[in-house]
N, C-alpha and C positions, 0 to 999 in steps of 0.2 A: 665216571662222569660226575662233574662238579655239581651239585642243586644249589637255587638260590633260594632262600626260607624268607618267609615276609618276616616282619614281628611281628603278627600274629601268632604264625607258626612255634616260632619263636617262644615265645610265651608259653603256648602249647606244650609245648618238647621241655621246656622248665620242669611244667607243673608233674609231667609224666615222670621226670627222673625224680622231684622231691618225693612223690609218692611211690615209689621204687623202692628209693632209699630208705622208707622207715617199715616196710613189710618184710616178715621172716620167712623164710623158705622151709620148704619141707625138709624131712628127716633125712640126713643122711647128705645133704650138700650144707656147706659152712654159708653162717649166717654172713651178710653182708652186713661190715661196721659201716656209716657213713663217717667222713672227713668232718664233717660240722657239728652244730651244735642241731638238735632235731627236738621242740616242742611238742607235744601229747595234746593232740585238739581235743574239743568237749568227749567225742566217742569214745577214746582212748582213755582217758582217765578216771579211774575206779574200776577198771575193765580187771577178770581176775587173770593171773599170769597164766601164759601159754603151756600145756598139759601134756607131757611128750606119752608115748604109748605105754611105757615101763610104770605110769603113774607117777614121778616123777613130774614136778615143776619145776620149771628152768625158768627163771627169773630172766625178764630182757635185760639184754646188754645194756651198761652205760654208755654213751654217745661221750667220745672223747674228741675233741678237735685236736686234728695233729697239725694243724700252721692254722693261723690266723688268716681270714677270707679278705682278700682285696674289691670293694665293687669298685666299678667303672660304669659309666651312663653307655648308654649304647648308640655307637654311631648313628650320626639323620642318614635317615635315606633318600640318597639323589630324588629330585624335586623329577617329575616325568617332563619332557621337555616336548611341545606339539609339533604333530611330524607337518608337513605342510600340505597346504590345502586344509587342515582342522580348522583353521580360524583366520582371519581377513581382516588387515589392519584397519582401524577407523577411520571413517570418510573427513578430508583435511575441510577444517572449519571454511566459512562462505568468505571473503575476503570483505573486511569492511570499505560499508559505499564511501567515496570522496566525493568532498562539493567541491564548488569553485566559484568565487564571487565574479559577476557577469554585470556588465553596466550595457541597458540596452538605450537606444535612441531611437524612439515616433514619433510619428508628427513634425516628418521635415519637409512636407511638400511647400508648394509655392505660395503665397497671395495674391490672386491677381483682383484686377477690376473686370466687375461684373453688371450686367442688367438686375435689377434688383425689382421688387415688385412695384407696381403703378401708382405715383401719388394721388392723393385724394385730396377732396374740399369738402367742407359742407357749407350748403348754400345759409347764407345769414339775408334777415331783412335787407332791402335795398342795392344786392348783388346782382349785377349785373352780365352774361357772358365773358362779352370782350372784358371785364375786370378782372372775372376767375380766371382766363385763359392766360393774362399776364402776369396773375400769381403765381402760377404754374408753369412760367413759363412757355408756353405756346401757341397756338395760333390759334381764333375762335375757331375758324372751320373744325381744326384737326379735334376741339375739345369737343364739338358737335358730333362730330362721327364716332369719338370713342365713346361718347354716350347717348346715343340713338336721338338725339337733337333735334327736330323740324325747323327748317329757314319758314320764314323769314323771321317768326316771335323769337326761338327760343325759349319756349317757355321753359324755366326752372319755377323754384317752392322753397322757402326756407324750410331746413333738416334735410335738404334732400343733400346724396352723399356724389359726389362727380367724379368721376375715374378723369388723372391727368396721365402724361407722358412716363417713363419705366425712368423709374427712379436709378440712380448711379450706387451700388455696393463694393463690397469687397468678397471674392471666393475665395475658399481654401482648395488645391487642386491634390485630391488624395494620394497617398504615396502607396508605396509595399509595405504591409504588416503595420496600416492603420488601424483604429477600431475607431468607435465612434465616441468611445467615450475617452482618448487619448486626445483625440480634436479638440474636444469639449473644455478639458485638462490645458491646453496649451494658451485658448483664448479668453480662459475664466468665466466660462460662460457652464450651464449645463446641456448632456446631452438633449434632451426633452426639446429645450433651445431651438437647439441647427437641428432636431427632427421636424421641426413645427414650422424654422424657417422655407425647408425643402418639402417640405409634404410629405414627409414617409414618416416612417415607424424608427421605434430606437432599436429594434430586432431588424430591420432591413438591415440587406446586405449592401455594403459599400466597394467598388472598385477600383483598383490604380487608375488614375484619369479623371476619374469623375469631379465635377464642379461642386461645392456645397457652398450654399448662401451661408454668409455668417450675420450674425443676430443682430439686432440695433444691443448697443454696450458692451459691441466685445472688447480687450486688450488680449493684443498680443503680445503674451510670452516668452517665445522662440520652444523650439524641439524640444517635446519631453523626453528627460534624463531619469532612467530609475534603474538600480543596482538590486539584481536580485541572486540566490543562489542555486546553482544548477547542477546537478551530479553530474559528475565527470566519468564519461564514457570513454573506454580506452580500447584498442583492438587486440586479441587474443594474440599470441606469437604465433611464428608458424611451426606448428609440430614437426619435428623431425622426421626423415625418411625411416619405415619402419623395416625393423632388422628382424633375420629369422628368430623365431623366438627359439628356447633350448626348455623342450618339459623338464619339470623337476618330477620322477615318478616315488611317491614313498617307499621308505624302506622296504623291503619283505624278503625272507626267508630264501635263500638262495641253497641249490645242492650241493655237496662237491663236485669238484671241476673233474672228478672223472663220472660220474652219472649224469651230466647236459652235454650233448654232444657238439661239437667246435660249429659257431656262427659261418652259415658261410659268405666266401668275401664278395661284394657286387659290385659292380662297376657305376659310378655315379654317372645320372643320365647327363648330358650336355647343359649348361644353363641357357634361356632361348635367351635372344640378344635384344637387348632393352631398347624400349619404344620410344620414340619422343613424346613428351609430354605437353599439350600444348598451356600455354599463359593461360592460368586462371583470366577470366574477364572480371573487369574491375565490378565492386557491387554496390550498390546503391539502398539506402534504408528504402523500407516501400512507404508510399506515402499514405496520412492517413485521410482517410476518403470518409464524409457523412454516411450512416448507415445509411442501405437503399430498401431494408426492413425496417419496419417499427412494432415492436411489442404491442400486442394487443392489449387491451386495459385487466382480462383475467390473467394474462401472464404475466403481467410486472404486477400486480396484487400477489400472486404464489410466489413469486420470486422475492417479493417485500415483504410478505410475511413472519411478524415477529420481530422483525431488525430493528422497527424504530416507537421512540415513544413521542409525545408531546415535550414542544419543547417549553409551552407554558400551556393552560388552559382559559379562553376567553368565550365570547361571540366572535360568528367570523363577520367578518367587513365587508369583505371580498371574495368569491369563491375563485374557482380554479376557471381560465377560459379565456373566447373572446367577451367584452363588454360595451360592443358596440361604439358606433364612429370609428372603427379604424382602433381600435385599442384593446390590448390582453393582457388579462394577468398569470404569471409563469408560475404562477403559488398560490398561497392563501393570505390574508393579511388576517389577525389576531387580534382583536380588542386587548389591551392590557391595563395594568396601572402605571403611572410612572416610575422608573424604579424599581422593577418587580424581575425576581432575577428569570434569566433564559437560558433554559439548559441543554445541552448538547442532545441530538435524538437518538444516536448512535455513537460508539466509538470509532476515532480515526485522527488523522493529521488535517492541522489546521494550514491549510494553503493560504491564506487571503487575512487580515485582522487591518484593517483601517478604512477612511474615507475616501478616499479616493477614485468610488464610483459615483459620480452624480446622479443622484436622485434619491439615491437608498441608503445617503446617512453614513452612518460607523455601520461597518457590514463585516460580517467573519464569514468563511467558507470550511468547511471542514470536507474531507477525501476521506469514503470508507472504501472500505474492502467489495471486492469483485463490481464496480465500475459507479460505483454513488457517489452522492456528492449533495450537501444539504447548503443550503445559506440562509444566513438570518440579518436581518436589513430591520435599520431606523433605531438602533440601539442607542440608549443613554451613555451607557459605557461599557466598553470594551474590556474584558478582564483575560484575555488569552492573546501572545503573538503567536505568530507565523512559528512556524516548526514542531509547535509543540503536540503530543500526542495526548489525544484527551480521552476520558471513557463516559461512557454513554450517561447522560443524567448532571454530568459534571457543570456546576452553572461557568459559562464562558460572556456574559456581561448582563446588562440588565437593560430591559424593555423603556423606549422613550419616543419620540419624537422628531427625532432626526431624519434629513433628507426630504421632500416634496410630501408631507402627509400634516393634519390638522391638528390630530391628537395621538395619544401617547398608543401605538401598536406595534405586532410583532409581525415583518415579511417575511415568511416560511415556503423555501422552495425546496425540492426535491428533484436532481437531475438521475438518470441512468445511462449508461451505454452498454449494449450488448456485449460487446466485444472488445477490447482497447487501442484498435486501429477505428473507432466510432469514436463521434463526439456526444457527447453526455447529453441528452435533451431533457426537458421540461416533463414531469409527469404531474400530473394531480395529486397532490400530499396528501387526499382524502383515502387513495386505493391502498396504501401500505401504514397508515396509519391508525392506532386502536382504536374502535368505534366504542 
């Protein structure tokens, strides 16, 4: 039977024969000459010659080489090749994202004419009804009854204010995938504007249909046009019908074919006869719905924990809240100096870098990780665009004055969404911010 010797062994079985070859055998079998040339290590030299029993020393033999040695390196040894199943090819890289530039169009509802609110007068010396009422356009009676009036005097007062007949305007009638501050954007006017002309808030909800008074100074611009870009989502193929698979079992040691006794032969069962399949139904993305949970203020505090810093440090202005009359702030405002840089509170992507929201100036938004979202409003300047990714601390412009405020601050908001079918709400930047 053949063996296969490592080199190790190898090596081994060398050093046994070299050392073989320079030991003399006992009396009475002939010494072995070696073929080569054989050195005398430290032990061997000075050693006295070998003493045969007669008393008699027999001097060692000289080492004669009878042919000259050939070396040769010694073949590699085949590399071990893994049997399968040992090891699992690497998972294929994430495909990189594509964008795609997108030109979106709001703010195309209609203009029409509207009832607007009641003119007024104020009463001056020597005014008289019937005079108001023709400035006004309309009848003494009718100015008497809109202003609780007594016949036969009329008494008025000079300063006093007269409600006349509904003044003639212009409405905007809202379309699909308006906001308020696209409106706002279209007629030059600010959102705050058309909140104050209609009575509501700049956080009301607005719906297709709905009239909205527009302001004394609007111009209209026509439909706002803005290009933005948006990853391109594309649909998976459809995988293939899958085939019996065939196991690969590893090699191992088989007997001879006369010690495993012959397989025996089976009959393959029938294949059952294939089912219809019915159409996938088409599918539709689900849509995404306001959360109908809200974090409690301990758990968005644990959940913020440590993520963010200041993005500058002042007095605050403003805290977090309602502040009465109908009005909230969705953050903090920051005393600052003009000029003073503002630094990111976290790392992430900058979605948002420009003016283009009325009220709040040069405004940046940055997107971090698991559903936040911070913005800074009233900037001087702008030192980051859109797409870029920023790390926490990084100054991204510097604190000013800009948008509906007096003096030079910083608007600091902090949104969350639970889950990413939830829209991001308003939290208090005080609860996950360093105290």
């Amino acid at each position: 039977m053949t063996h296969f010797l490592s080199r190790t062994a190898l090596v081994l079985l060398a050093g046994s024969v070299l050392a073989a070859c320079t030991t003399y055998q006992s009396e009475g079998v002939e010494q072995v000459r070696p073929n080569f040339p054989v050195r005398q290590g430290p032990d061997q030299q000075g050693a006295p010659p070998a003493t045969q029993p007669s008393g008699e020393t027999t001097p060692p033999p000289s080492a004669r080489p009878t042919s000259p040695i050939e070396s040769r390196p010694l073949e590699p040894l085949p590399q071990a090749q893994p049997r399968p199943g040992d090891s699992y090819p690497p998972p294929p890289p994430p495909p990189a994202q594509e964008y795609e530039t997108v030109t979106r169009t709001t703010a195309t509802g209609q203009v029409v004419d509207a009832d607007g609110p009641p003119q007024t007068y104020t009463v001056e010396a020597g005014d008289t009804v019937y005079g108001i009422a023709r400035k006004l356009s309309t009848t003494r009676d009718q100015l008497a009854a809109d202003n609780n009036l007594t016949a036969p005097n009329y008494v008025i007062r000079p300063g006093q204010v007269l409600k006349g007949p509904s003044s003639t305007t212009k409405a905007y009638v809202v379309a699909s995938g308006d906001t308020l501050f696209a409106i706002a954007r279209r007629f030059s006017v600010n959102g705050l504007a058309i909140a104050d002309a209609n009575d509501m808030e700049l956080n009301d909800v607005i719906r297709p249909g709905q009239r909205l008074l527009l302001p004394d100074g609007f111009r209209d611009t026509g439909p706002v046009t803005s290009t933005v870009r948006v990853p391109v989502t594309r649909s998976a193929p459809a995988a293939p019908a899958p085939s019996a698979p065939v196991p690969a079992a590893p090699p191992v040691a088989t007997p001879p074919p006369a010690a495993r006794p012959p397989a025996p032969t089976r009959t393959p069962a029938p294949a059952p006869a294939p089912r219809p399949t019915p159409a996938p139904a088409p599918t539709t993305p689900a849509p995404i719905v306001p959360s109908t949970r809200t974090p409690a203020d301990a758990q968005v505090a644990q959940l913020g924990r440590g993520r963010f810093i200041w993005p500058l440090r002042g007095d605050i202005l403003s805290t977090f809240g309602p502040k009465g009359t109908g009005q909230r702030n969705d953050g903090v405002n920051i005393r600052a100096r003009s000029g003073e840089a503002v630094r990111a509170s976290a790392a992430g992507d900058v979605v948002y870098a420009g003016d283009q929201v009325p009220g709040f100036g040069n405004l940046v938004l940055i997107k971090h990780a698991d559903g936040w979202v911070t913005a800074y409003g009233h900037l001087a300047r702008i030192d980051v665009k859109m797409q870029d990714k920023i790390t926490q601390g990084q100054q991204i412009g510097q604190a000013g004055a800009t948008g509906e405020v007096g003096e030079p601050q910083l608007h600091f908001e902090v949104r969350f969404a639970p889950t990413p079918q939830d829209r991001a709400r308003p939290i208090d930047p005080m609860l996950v911010l360093p105290q």
